[in-house]
N, C-alpha and C positions, 0 to 999 in steps of 0.2 A: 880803648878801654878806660883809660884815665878819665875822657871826656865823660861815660857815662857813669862814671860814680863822682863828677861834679854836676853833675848836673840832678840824679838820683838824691844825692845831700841837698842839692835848692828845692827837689821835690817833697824831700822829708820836713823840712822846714815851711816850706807852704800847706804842707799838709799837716804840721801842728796846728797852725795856724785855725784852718778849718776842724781838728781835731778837737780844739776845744771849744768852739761855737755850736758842736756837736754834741759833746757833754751836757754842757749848758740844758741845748733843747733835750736831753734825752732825761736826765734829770727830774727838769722842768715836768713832760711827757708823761714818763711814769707814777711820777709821785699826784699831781694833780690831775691827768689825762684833759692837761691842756697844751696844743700845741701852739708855743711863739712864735710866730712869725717876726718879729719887733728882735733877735738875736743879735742879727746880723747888722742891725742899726744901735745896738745899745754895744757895741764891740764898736762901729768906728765912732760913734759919740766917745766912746773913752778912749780912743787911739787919737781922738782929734783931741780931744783938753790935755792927755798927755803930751803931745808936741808942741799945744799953748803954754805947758806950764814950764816946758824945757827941764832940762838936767840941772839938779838931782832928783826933784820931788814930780818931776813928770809922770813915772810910770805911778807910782804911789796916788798923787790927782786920776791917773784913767781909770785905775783899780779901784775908785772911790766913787769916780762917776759910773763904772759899772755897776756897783753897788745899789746906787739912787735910782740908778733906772731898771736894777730889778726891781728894786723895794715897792716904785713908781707901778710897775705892771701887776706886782702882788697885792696892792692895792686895786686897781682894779677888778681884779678876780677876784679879790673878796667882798665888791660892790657886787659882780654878779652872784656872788654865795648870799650874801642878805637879800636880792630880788629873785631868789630862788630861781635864775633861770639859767641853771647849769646843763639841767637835760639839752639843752641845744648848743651843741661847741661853736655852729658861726657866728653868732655877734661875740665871742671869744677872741675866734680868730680872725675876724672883722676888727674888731678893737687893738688886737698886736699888729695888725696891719697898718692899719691908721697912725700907731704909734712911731713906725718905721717909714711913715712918706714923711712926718712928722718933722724926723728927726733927718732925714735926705734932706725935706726943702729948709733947716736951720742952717747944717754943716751949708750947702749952696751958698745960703743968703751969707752967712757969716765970714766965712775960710772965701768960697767962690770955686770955682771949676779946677783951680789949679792943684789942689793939692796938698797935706802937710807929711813932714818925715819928720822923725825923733830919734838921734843921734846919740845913741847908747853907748855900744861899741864898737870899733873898728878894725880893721885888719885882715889876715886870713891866715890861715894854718896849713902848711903840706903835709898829707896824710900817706904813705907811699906813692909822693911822686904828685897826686890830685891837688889842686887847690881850693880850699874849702873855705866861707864865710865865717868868722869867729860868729858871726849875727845870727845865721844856721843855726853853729849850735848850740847857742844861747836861746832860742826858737825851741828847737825839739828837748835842750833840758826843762825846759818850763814848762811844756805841754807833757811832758813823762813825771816828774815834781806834780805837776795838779792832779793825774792821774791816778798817781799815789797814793795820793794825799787825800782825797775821796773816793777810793777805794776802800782806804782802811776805815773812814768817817763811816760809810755803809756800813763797814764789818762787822766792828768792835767799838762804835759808843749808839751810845741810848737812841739820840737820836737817828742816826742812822738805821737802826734797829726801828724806828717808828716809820723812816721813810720809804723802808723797805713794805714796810707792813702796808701804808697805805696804797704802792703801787700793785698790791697782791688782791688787796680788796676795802675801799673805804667806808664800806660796811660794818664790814667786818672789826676792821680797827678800831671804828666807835667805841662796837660791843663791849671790846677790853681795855675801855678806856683810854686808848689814846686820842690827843690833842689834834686830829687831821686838819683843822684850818690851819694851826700854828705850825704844823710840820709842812704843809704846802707851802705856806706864807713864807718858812725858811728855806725851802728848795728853789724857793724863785730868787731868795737873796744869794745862795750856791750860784745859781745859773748867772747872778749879777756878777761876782767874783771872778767867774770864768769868762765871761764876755770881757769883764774887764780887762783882762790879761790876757786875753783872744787881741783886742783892740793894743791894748801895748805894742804887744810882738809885733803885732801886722805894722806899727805906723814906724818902727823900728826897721823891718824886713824890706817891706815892701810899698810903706807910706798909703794913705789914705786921700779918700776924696768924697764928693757927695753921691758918684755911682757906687760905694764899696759895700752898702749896706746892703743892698737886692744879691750881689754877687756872690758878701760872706753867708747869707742867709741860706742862700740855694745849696752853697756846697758844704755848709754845716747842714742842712737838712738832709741832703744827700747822704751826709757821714751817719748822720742818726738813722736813717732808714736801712741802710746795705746789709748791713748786719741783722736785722731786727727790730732794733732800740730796743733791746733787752736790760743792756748792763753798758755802765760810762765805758769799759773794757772794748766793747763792741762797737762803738759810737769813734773812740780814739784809733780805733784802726781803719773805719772807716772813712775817716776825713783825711787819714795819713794817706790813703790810695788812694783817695780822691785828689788830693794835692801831689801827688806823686806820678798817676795819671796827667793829670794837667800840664804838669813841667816836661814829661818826655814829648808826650805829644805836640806842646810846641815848638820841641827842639828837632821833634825826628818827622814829624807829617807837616804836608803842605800847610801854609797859609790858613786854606777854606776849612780842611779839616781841623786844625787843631784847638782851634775852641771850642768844638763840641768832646773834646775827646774824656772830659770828666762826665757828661753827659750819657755817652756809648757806656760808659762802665759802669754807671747805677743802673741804667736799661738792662743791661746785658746780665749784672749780678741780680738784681729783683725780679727778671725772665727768667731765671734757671734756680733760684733759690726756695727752697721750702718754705723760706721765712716772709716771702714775698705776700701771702696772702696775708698773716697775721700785721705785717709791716701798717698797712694800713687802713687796720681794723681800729673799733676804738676798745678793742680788751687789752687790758693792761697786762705786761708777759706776768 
């Protein structure tokens, strides 16, 4: 029993991980009804310059290069907003694509195949008897902190009040005068923020390399769709069971199976869920 609530704790921590790669896109999704594929590369871009710049100002630098590299994609999307070619989301997400081989063949050439880690905290903590990563839950408080933290931003200020509006209808939003480029434009610097700190954790937890960017992607996209991609709420649960998924399955199934086992679980919950058809429509919830 002990073993499976250490192991359940390295799944919740992976699954922050993807949890908020997840936000990022769902964010991203809603407010613009563009989907990033480039997440998952701009999380280990800032997990890789956070382990170049080492402790203390490492996480601080990857939360910064997160930043640049939403700011970087929110630019582009407003290159496509002046060439009026929004009606078609693939040279969209052709372009977030591009952004993320981009950003794989840099970390490659730069770092190399081997890999970086960033050396935060250490140690571990006995929980009844389990032995738990202090790294863990330094992982899942930060991903429950960002959740928070953009929850209430939606709630209760202005502009979250404009982000909401625009993922309802950006039509509509015009009409009563809200700023929808400027509010997109700030949603992809959110989803910067959140990769950034996607990229920290990870290079903290689990360390980084030039494959991590297709892999955070897939199951941050995963987290965003299980639920809907309705609400961050939704998104952070689903990346928590997707990483949660992940880690028992390669603890408790064979080999051959346990890398698809986060894979079975977006199958399995988008085959049986009501939300499955809207998931991947392009109506905004």
């Amino acid at each position: 029993m002990l073993q499976v609530v250490e192991f359940a704790a390295n799944g919740l921590a992976l699954g922050a991980i993807y949890a908020l790669v997840s936000m990022a896109i769902t964010v991203i999704w809603a407010t613009s009804d563009v989907l990033d594929i480039s997440s998952g590369a701009q999380a280990t871009f800032a997990g890789v310059v956070a382990a170049a710049a080492g402790m203390p100002w490492g996480p601080v630098a990857g939360v910064v290069a997160g930043i640049l590299t939403g700011a970087t994609i929110a630019g582009v999307f407003q290159m496509f907003h002046l060439r009026g070619a929004l009606k078609d989301p693939v040279p969209i997400i052709l372009s977030t694509f591009a952004v993320l081989i981009m950003i794989e063949s840099a970390i490659l050439t730069v770092v190399g195949p081997e890999g970086v880690k960033l050396t935060v905290v250490a140690g571990v903590v006995e929980v009844g008897g389990a032995i738990i990563l202090i790294s863990s839950l330094v992982a899942v408080a930060c991903a429950t902190a960002s959740l928070v933290v953009v929850a209430l931003l939606l709630r209760f200020t202005p502009i979250g009040l404009n982000m909401r509006a625009s993922a309802i209808s950006e039509k509509s939003a015009r009409l009563v005068g809200i700023a929808v480029r400027q509010t997109q434009t700030f949603a992809f610097v959110l989803g910067g923020v959140l990769v950034g700190i996607a990229g920290v954790v990870a290079a903290m937890l689990v360390g980084l390399s030039y494959s991590s960017p297709f892999s955070l992607t897939l199951a941050g996209l995963g987290g965003a769709l299980l639920f809907g991609r309705k609400t961050p709420q939704a998104a952070f649960l689903g990346g928590m069971l997707i990483g949660l998924a992940e880690t028992l399955g390669q603890a408790y199934l064979p080999s051959g199976w346990s890398a698809g086992t986060s894979s079975l679980v977006i199958l399995l919950v988008l085959a049986t869920s009501r939300n499955a058809a809207i998931a991947f429509s392009g109506a905004r919830p």
